[in-house]
N, C-alpha and C positions, 0 to 999 in steps of 0.2 A: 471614420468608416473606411476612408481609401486608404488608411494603411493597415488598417485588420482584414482588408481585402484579400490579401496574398497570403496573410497567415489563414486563413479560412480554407481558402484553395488549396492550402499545402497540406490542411490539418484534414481536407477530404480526399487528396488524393493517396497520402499515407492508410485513412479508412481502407479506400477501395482496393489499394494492396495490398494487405494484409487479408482482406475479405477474398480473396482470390489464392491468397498462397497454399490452400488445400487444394485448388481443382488442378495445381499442377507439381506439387510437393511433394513425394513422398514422408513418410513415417517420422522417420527421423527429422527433418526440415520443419515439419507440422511439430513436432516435439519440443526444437529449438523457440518454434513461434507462439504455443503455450508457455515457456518460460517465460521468455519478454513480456507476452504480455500479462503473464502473473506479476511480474515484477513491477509492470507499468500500475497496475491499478493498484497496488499494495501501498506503492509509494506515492501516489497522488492521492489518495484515503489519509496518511501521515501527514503530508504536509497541509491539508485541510484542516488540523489540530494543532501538528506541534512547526512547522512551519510559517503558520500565520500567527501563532500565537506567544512562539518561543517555548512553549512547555513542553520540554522534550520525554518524550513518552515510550519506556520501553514496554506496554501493557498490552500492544495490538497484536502479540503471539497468543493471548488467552482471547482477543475477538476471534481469530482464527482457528484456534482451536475448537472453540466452544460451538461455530460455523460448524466445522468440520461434527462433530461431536451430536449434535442434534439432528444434523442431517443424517447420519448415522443409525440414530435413535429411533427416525421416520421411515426409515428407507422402507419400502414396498407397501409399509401401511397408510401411504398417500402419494397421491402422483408427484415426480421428479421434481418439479417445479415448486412444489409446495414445501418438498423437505429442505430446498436448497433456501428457499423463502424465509424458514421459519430459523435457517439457524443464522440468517440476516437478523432477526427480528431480535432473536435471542442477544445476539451482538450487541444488537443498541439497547436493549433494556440491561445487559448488565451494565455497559458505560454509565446508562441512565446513572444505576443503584450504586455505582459506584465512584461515580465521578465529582460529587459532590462532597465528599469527604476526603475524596483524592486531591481535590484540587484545591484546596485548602492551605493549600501549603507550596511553597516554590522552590524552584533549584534543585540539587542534589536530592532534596528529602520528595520531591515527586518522582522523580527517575527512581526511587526506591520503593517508593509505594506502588508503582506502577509497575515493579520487576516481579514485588512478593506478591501483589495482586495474581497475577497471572503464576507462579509459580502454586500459591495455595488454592487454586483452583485449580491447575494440573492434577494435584495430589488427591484434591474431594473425589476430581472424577476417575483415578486411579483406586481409590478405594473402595469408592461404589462398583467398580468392575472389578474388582478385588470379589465382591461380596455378593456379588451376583454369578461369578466362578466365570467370568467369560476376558479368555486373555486376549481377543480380540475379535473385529467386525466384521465378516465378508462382506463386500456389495457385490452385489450378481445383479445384473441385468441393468449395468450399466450405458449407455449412449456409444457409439462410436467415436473415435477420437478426433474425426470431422465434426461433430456437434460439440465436443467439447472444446475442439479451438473455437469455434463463432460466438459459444457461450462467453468465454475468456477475451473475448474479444469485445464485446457487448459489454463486457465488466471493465474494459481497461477504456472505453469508449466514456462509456459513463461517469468513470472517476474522474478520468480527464476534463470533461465539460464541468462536474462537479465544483471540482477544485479552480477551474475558472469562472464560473459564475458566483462559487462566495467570497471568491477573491474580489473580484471588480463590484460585491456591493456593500451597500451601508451595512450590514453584516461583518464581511468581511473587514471594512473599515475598523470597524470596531474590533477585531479581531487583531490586526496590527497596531490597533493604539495600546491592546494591551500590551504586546509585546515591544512598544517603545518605553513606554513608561504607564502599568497599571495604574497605581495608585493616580498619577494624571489623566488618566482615562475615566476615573471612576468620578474624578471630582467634576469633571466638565459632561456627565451624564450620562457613561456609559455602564449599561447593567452587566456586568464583567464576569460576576457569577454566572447567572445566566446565559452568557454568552459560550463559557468555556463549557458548559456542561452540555450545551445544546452542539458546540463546535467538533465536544469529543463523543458523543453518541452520532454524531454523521459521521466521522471519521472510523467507527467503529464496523458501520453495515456493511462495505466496502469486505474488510477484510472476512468478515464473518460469512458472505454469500461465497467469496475465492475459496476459503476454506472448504466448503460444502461441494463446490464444483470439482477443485482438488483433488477432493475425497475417493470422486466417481473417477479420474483419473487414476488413482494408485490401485483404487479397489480394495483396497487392506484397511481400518483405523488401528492403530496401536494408541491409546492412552498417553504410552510416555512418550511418546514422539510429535504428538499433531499438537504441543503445547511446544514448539521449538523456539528457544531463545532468539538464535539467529536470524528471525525471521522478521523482527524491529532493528537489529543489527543491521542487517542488510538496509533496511530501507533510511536508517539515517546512512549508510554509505553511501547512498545512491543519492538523498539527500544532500550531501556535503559534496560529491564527483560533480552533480549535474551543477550545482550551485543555486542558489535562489531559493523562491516557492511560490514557481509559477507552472503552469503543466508543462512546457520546456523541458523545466529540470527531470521531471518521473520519465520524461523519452530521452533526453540523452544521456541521465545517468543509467538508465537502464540499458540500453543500449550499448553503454562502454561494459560495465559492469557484467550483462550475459555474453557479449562476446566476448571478454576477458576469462569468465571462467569456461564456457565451450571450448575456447583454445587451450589452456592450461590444465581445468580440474581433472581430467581424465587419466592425462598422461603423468602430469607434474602436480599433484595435490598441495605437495608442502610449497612446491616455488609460488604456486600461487596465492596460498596463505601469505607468503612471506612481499611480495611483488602488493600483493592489497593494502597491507598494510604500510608499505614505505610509500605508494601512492596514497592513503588515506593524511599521512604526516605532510607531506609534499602539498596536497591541496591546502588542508589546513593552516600550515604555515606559509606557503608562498604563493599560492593560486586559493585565496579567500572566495574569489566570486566564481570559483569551478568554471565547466566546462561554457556556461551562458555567457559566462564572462570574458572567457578567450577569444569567444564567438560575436561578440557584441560587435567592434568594429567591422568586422567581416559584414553583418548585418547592416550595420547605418553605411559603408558605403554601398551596399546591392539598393539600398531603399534610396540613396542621394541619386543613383543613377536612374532609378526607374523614376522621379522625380523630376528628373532633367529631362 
């Protein structure tokens, strides 16, 4: 307990910062702090699934979409909350209905089911809007962009606690035995099925309520767009920067990650394309345990002296 003491205190006084940085931020600042913490909770929702479990998952662009998409669906014909609710709900019932057949399989060949998943559902609901003659969704009478940072922040709060509490239990446990060795997981009694399928419909809600809040920030849905690939791309990068899969990793790779593109993407789009990806080879190959990992000593000597 007295050494998750300081992590506690640190992990509330980052809350009460960030809960603060509208009453003295303007627009753009409040803009920057919607990214992060879009990014925080997207990526602490990933590693809840494909982090604890190793089944790397590019399918959580179709929870977020599909977020996005239902909320879209409800908007004005039920209060804000319920539309942002339902297209959480919607999230995890598709993982439900489709995670079981997805996960059936391992390696390259789920990273590919998980890509067409979400690709052939882009296209259902580009066609259904196809055929309903509607090229896209206004949302009018959206929140202000103060209510949309606290919401996003409420989500990136959430995920993070998430993602530590199923991490430190007999859940969790089980979730990294599979990803050391399944098949030995399964002989010494762990229901592995069940696990993965229950592990990816939580990892799912996350993305699919961001989606819906999202939404209310652009104001627009386009079909082809709110099904972005990039959007599991990003979170395994942020994954592999921050190193691990522990909530750490969703705040400092996000962290590196949105300040590297607010500095770069604006001005320099391609340098930054190009700068991510020789940092993404770089971690990979020579910095394996990312950014928690460079940090580590740094840590156990602050903790040997507050000790002493």
């Amino acid at each position: 307990m007295s050494r998750a003491l300081p992590t506690l205190l640190a992990a509330a006084a980052i809350v009460a910062f960030m809960a603060c940085l509208p009453l003295w931020g303007d627009d753009p600042i409040i803009a920057v702090g919607i990214n992060l913490l879009a990014w925080m909770a997207l990526s602490a929702s990933w590693l809840v699934f494909s982090g604890l479990t190793g089944y790397i998952s590019l399918g959580h662009a179709v929870f977020y979409g599909i977020g996005a998409y239902v909320t879209a669906l409800l908007w004005l014909s039920v209060p804000m909350w319920a539309s942002v609710a339902a297209g959480g709900v919607a999230a995890a019932l598709l993982a439900l209905i489709a995670g079981y057949p997805c996960l059936r399989v391992r390696g390259p060949y789920f990273v590919m089911l998980t890509f067409g998943l979400s690709q052939f559902v882009k296209f259902v609901v580009i066609e259904i809007e196809t055929a309903l003659q509607i090229g896209g969704r206004l949302i009018i009478g959206a929140p202000p962009i103060e209510i949309i940072y606290w919401l996003f922040l409420a989500m990136a709060t959430a995920a993070v606690v998430l993602l530590a509490v199923i991490r430190y239990s007999r859940f969790g446990s089980g979730l990294r035995a599979i990803q050391s060795d399944e098949v030995a997981a399964e002989t010494i009694g762990v229901p592995t099925v069940k696990y993965k399928v229950v592990a990816f419909a939580i990892s799912a809600i996350i993305p699919g309520l961001v989606g819906g809040i999202m939404l209310m920030r652009s104001g627009y849905l386009e079909p082809d767009t709110i099904f972005d690939p990039t959007v599991p791309l990003t979170m395994i990068c942020i994954a592999v920067i921050g190193g691990g899969n522990t909530p750490a990793t969703a705040l400092l790779g996000s962290l590196f990650l949105v300040g590297l593109s607010e500095t770069l993407w604006v001005r320099f789009p391609l340098v930054y394309m190009i700068l991510l990806g020789c940092l993404l080879i770089t971690f990979v190959l020579a910095v394996p345990q990312g950014l928690l990992g460079l940090l580590a000593p740094l840590r156990d000597r602050l903790e040997s002296r507050g000790a002493k």
